[in-house]
MDAnalysis code that builds the backbone (N, CA, C; Angstrom):
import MDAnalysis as mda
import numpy as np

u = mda.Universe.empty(195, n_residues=65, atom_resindex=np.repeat(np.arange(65), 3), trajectory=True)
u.add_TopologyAttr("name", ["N", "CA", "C"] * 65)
u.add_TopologyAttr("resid", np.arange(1, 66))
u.add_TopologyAttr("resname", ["UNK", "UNK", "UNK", "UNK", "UNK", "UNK", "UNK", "UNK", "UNK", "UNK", "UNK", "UNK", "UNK", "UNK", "UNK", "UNK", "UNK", "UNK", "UNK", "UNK", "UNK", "UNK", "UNK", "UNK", "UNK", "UNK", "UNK", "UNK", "UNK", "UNK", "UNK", "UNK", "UNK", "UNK", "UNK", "UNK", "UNK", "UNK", "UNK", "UNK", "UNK", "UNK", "UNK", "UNK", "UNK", "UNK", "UNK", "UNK", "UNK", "UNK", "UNK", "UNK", "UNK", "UNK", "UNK", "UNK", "UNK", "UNK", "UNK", "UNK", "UNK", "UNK", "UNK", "UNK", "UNK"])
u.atoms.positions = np.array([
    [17.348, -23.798, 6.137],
    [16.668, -23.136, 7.235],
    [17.091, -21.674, 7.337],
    [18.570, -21.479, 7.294],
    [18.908, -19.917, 6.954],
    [17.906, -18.848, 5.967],
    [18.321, -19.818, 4.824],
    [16.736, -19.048, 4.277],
    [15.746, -18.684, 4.484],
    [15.140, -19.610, 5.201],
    [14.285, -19.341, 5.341],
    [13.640, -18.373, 6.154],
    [14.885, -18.349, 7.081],
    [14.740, -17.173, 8.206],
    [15.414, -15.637, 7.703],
    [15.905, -15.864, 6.705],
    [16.271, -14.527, 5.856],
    [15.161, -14.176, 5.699],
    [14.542, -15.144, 4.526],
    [13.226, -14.314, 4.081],
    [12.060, -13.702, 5.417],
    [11.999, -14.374, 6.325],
    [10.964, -13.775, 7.322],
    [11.817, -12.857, 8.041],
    [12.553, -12.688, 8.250],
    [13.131, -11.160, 8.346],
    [13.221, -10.412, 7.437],
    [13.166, -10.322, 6.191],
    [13.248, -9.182, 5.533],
    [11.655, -8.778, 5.276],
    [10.863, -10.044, 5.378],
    [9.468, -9.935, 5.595],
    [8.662, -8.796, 6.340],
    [9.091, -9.223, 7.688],
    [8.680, -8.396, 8.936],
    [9.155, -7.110, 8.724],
    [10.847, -7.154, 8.569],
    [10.925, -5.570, 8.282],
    [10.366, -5.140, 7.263],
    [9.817, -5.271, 6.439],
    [9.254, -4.056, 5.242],
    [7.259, -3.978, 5.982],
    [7.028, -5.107, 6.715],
    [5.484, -4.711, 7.132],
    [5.610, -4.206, 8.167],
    [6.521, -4.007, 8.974],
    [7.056, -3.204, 10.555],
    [6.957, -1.671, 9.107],
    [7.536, -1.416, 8.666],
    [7.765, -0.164, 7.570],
    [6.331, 0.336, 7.147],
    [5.413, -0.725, 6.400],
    [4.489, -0.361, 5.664],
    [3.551, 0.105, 7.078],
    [3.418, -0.824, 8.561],
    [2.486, -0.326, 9.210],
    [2.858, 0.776, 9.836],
    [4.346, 1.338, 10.395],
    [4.250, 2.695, 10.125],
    [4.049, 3.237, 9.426],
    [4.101, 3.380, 8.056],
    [3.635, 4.237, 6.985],
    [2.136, 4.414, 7.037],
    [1.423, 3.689, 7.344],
    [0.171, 3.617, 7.105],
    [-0.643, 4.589, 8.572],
    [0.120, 4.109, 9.508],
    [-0.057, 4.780, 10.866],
    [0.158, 6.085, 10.883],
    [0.880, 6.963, 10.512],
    [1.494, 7.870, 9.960],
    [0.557, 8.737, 8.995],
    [0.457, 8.121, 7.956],
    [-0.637, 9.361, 6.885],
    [-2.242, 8.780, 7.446],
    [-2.538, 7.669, 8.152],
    [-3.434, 8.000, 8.786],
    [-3.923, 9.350, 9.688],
    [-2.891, 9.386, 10.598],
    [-2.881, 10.170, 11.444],
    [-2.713, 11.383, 10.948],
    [-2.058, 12.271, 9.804],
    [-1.981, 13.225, 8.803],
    [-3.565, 13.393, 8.442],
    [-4.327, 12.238, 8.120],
    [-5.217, 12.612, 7.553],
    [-6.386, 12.985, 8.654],
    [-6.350, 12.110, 9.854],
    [-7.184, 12.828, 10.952],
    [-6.992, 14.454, 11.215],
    [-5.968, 14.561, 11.224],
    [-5.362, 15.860, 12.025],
    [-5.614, 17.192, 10.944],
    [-5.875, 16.534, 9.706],
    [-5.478, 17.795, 8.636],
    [-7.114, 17.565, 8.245],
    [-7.300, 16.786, 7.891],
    [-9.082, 16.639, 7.244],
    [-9.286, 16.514, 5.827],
    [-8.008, 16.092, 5.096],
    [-7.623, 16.196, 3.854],
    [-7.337, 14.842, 3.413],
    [-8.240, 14.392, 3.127],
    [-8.174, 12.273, 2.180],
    [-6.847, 12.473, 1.179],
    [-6.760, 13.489, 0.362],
    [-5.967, 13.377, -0.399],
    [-4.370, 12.839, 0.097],
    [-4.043, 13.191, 1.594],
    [-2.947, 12.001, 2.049],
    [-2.709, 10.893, 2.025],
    [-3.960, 10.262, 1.588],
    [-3.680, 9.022, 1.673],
    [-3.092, 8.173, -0.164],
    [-3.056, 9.257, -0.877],
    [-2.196, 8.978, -1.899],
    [-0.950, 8.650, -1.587],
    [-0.522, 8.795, -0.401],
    [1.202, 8.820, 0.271],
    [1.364, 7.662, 0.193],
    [0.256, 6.581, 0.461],
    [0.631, 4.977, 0.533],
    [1.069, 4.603, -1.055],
    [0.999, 5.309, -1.731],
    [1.269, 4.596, -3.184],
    [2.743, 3.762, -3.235],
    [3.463, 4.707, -2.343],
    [4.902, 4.737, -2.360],
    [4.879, 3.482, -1.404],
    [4.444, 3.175, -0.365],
    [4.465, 1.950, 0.513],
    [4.077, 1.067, -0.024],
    [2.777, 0.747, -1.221],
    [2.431, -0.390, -1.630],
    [3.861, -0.781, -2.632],
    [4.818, 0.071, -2.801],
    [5.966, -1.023, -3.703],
    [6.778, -1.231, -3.239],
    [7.052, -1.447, -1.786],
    [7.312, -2.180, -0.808],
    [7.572, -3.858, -1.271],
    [6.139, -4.133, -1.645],
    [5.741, -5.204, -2.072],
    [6.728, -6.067, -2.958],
    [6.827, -4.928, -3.840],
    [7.341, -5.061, -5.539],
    [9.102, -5.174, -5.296],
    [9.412, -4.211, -4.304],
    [10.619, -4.459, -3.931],
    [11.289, -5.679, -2.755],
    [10.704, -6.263, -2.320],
    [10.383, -6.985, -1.755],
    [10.571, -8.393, -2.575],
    [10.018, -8.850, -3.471],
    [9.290, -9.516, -4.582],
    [11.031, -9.693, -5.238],
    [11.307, -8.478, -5.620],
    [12.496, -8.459, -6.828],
    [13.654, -9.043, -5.544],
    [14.056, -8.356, -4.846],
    [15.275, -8.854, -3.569],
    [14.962, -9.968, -2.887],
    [14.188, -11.062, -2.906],
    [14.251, -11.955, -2.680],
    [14.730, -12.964, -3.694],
    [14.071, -12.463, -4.932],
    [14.327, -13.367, -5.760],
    [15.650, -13.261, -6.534],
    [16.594, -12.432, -6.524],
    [17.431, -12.002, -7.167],
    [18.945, -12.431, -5.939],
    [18.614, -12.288, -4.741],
    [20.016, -11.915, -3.750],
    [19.437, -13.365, -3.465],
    [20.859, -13.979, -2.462],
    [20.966, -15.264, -1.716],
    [20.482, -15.100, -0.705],
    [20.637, -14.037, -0.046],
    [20.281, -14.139, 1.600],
    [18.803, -13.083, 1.759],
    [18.318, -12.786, 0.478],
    [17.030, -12.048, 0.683],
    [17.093, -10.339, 1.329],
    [18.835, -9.791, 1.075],
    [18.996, -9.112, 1.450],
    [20.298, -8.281, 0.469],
    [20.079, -6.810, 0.152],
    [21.108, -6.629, -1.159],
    [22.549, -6.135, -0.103],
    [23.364, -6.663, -0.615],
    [24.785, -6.166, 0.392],
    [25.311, -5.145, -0.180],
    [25.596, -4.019, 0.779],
    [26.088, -2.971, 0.638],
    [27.480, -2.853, 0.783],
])
């Protein structure tokens, strides 16, 4: 059950992350009038990828510092 609640916390925090990110160069892109911000998410979609690798690699779904 620990696990399991590791993983949905490390869950939430990286989509708590990605929907600021997304909220964020949204709002860049209203304000400026320039689409090309929204290349900024590239960096948020490997979120995913990192995400993906630290679960599967650490015990607690989390890398210790």
């Amino acid at each position: 059950m620990c696990r399991v609640l590791n993983i949905l916390l490390a869950l939430l925090s990286r989509i708590l992350f990605a929907v600021h990110g997304l909220l964020i160069v949204w709002r860049v892109v209203v304000v400026t009038g320039k689409t090309s911000y929204w290349l900024l998410l590239m960096g948020v979609t490997l979120l995913g990828v990192e995400m993906a690798i630290t679960i599967k690699y650490t015990r607690n779904a989390e890398w210790k510092w």
